[in-house]
Every structure is written in C-alpha cells, then in structure tokens.
C-alpha positions as CSV (number, residue, x, y, z in Angstrom):
1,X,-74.4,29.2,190.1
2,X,-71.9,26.8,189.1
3,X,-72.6,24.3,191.8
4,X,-76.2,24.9,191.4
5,X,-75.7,24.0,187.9
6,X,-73.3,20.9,189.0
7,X,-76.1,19.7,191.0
8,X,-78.5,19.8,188.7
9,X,-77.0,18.0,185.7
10,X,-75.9,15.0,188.3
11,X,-79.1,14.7,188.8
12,X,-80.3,14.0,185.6
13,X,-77.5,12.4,184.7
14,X,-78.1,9.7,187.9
15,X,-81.8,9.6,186.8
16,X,-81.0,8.2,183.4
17,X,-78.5,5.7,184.7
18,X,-81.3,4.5,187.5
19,X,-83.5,4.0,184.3
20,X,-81.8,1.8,182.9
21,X,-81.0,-1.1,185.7
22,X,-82.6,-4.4,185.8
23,X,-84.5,-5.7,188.9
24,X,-81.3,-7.1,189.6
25,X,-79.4,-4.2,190.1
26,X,-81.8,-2.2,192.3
27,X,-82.0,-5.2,194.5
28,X,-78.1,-5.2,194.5
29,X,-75.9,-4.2,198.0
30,X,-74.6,-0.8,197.5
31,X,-71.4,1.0,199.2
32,X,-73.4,2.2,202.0
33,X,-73.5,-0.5,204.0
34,X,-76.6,-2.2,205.0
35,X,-78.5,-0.8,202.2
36,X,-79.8,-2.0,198.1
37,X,-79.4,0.3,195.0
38,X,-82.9,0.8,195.7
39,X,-82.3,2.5,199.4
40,X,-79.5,4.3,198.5
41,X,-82.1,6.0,195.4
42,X,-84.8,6.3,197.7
43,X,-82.1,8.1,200.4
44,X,-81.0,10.6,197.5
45,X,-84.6,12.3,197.0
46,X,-85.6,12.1,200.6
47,X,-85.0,16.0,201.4
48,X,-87.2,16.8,198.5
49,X,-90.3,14.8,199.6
50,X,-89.4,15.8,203.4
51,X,-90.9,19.1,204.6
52,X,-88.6,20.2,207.9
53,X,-91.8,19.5,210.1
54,X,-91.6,16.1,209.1
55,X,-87.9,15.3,209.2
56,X,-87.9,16.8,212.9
57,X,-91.1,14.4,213.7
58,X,-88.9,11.3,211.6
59,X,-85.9,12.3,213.8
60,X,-88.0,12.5,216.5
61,X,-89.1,9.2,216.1
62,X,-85.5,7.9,216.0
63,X,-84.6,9.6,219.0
64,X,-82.5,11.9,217.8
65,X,-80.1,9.8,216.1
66,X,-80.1,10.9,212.7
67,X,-78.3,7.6,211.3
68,X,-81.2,4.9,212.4
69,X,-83.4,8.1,211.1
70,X,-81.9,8.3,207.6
71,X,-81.8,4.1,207.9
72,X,-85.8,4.0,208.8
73,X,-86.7,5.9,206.0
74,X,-84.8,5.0,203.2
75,X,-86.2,1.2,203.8
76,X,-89.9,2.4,204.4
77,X,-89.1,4.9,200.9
78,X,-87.8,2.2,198.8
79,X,-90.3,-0.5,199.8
80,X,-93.0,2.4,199.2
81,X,-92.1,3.6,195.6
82,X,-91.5,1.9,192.7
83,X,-87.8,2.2,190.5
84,X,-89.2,4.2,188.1
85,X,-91.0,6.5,190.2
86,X,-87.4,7.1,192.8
87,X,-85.4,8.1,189.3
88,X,-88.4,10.3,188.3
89,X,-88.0,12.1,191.8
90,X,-84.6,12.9,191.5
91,X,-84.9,14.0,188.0
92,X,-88.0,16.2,188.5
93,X,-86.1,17.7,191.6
94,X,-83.0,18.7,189.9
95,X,-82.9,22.5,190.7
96,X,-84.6,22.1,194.1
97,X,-82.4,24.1,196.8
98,X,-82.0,21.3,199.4
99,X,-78.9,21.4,201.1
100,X,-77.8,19.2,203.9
101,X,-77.5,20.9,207.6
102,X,-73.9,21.4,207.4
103,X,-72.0,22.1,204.0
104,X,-75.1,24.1,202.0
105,X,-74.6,23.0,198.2
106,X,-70.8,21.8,198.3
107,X,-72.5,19.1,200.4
108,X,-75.7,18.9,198.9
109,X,-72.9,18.3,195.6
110,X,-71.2,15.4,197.9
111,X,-74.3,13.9,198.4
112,X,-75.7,13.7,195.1
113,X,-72.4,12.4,193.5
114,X,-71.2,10.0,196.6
115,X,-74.5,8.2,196.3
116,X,-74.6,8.0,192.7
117,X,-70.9,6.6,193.3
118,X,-72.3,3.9,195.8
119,X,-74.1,2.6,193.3
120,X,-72.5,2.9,190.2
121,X,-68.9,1.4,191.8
122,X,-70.8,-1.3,193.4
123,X,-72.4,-2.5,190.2
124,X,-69.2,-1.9,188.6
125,X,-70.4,0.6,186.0
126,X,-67.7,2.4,184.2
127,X,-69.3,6.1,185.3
128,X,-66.9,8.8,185.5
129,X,-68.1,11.8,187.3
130,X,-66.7,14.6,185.5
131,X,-63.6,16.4,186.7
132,X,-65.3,19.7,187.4
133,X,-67.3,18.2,190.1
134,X,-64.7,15.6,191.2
135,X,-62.5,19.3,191.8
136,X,-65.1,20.9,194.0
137,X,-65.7,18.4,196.2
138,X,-61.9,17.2,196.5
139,X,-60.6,20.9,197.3
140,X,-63.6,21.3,200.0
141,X,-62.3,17.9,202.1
142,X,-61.0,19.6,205.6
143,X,-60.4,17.2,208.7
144,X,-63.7,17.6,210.2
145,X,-65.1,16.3,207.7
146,X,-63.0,12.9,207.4
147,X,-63.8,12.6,210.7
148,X,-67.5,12.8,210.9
149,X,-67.0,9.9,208.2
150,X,-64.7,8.1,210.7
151,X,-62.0,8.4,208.0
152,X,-58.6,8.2,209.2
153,X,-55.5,9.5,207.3
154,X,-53.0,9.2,209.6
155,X,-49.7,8.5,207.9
156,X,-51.6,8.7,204.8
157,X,-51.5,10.9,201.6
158,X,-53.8,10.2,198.8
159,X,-53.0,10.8,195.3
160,X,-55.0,10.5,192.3
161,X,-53.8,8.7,189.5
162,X,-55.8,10.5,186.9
163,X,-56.2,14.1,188.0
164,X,-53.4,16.3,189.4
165,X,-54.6,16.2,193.1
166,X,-52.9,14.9,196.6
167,X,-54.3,15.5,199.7
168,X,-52.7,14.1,203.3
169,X,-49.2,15.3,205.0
170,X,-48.7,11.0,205.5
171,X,-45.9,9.2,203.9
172,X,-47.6,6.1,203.2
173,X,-49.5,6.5,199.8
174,X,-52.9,5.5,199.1
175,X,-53.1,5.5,194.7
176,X,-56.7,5.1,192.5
177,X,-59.3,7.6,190.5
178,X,-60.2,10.6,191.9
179,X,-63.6,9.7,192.0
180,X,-62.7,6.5,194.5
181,X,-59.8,8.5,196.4
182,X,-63.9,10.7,197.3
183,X,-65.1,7.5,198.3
184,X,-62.5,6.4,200.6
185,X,-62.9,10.4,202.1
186,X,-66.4,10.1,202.7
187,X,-66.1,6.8,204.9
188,X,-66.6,4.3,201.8
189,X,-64.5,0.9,201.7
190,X,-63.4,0.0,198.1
191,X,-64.0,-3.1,196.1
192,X,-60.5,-5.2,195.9
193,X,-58.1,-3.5,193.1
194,X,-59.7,-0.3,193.0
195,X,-56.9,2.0,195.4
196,X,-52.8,0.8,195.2
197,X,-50.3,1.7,197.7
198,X,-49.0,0.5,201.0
199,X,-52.0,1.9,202.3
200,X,-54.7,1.1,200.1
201,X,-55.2,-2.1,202.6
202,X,-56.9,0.1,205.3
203,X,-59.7,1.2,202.6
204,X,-60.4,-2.0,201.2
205,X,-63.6,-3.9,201.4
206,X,-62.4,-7.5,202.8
C-alpha cells in the first residue's frame, strides 16, 4: 500500500507540474534521448490507454523490439493529444494497477518518477522527489538492472550528497542528489555540474 500510495501522489503531483509549462517547454528535448517533454508525457500514460491486445499488436508491429515500439508510440501519442489532455491522463489514472513486465510497482514507481525526472531536470526545474520514494527505488537498484540500462559502474561508487546512501564496491566516486545519482542508474546522462567526482565525467551529457 505504500508504493501504491507513492505512485499515486507522483502522479498528481507530475500532473500539476505538466499544467503549468508553456508551449515552450513541452516542445523542449527531455533526458530520454530523442524525445520532447511532450513524448516523454505521452510515454508515461501509455499503459493506461493500452489494453495488452493492443500493445502485443503495437509490438507486433515493431517487430518485437520493444524500444522502436515504445519510440512509435510515444511520437504518434504526443502528436495525437493535446498538453492538457496527456496531464489529465496521468492524473485521472493515478491508482490504476499498471505495472511494467518486470519489476510490478517498484518499477511502475521508477517509471513514474524517472520520467517526471527527465523532464523536470532537463527544464531545470528545482523538483525534489521526496525522500521516501527516492529510498525505494535506490535500495531496489541490483546489477541487472544497471545493465538492462547499459549503466556501467565499474570502479564506481556513488554517493549521495544529500541523503545517507552509497551504492558501488568502486573506488572512484561519483557525488550529486539522490534523485540524479537515480538518473545516472537508470541509463540517464546529466546536464554539466549536476554529479562531482573523478567519475562524474562518464555520466555527463557532453
């Protein structure tokens, strides 16, 4: 219930930020790379609108690769619906159970709260996820995950600057916010400044 809960008030918490944006912003790059605010929005309510017969026939499509899947229908979703309409999905869908296929609500957490990062740290939007969720997603990072994400640690320990929380057996340290140290885990490149260390060179955007 408590990630349930989690879930939910991101959520409606994302929705309000989306609200507010100018054209400007939703037209912006994101942190997922190749894609505006406004794919990365129309990306986060996809399994909502999606019944499984129809992401099977969308993956079908996409011949079984699930990233030019996701890709295909984020650009068709966003060109489709308007701002306020994508920020009215997520809020309306804030209790609904979708989980991704691997994870079940940690990841449907990660999901919710990486994208709303990918937007928010590429506007540069002081939003700070609160701790609590920060915590459950940080303590569930295990090495297959980092490496579905193509995130390499090796050598590397991260350490948050503003929680207590390290993670990596490395000797070479990779400093910043908890909330970007989850970035950098889940495949993200950082703006310039954001991580310190001798590291921090290897997860910055150049």
């Amino acid at each position: 219930m408590q990630i349930k809960d989690a879930i939910a008030a991101e959520r409606r918490e994302l929705a309000d930020l989306f609200d507010a944006l100018g054209d400007k912003d939703w037209n912006a790059p994101s942190l997922c790379a190749g894609w505006t605010v406004r794919e990365v929005v129309a990306h986060m309510s996809m399994g909502f609108r999606l019944s499984l017969p129809a992401t099977l026939g969308e993956l079908l499509k996409a011949r079984g690769s699930l990233h030019r899947m996701t890709d295909r229908v984020a650009r068709r979703d966003a060109a489709a619906h308007s701002p306020t309409r994508l920020s009215a999905l997520l809020r309306d869908n804030a209790h609904h159970p979708w989980t991704p296929p691997v994870g079940g609500l940690t990841a449907a957490l990660g999901h919710d709260v990486v994208h709303g990062l990918d937007v928010t740290t590429a506007l540069g939007l002081d939003r700070r996820v609160p701790e609590a969720r920060l915590r459950i997603l940080l303590d569930d990072l295990k090495p297959r995950g980092l490496r579905f994400f193509g995130v390499d640690l090796t050598g590397v320990r991260l350490c948050a600057q503003d929680i207590d929380w390290s993670y990596g057996l490395g000797t070479a340290p990779v400093y910043g916010a908890a909330q970007d140290l989850l970035l950098l885990a889940f495949g993200r490149r950082l703006p310039s400044g954001r991580l310190g260390g001798e590291a921090a060179d290897r997860f910055t955007a150049r």
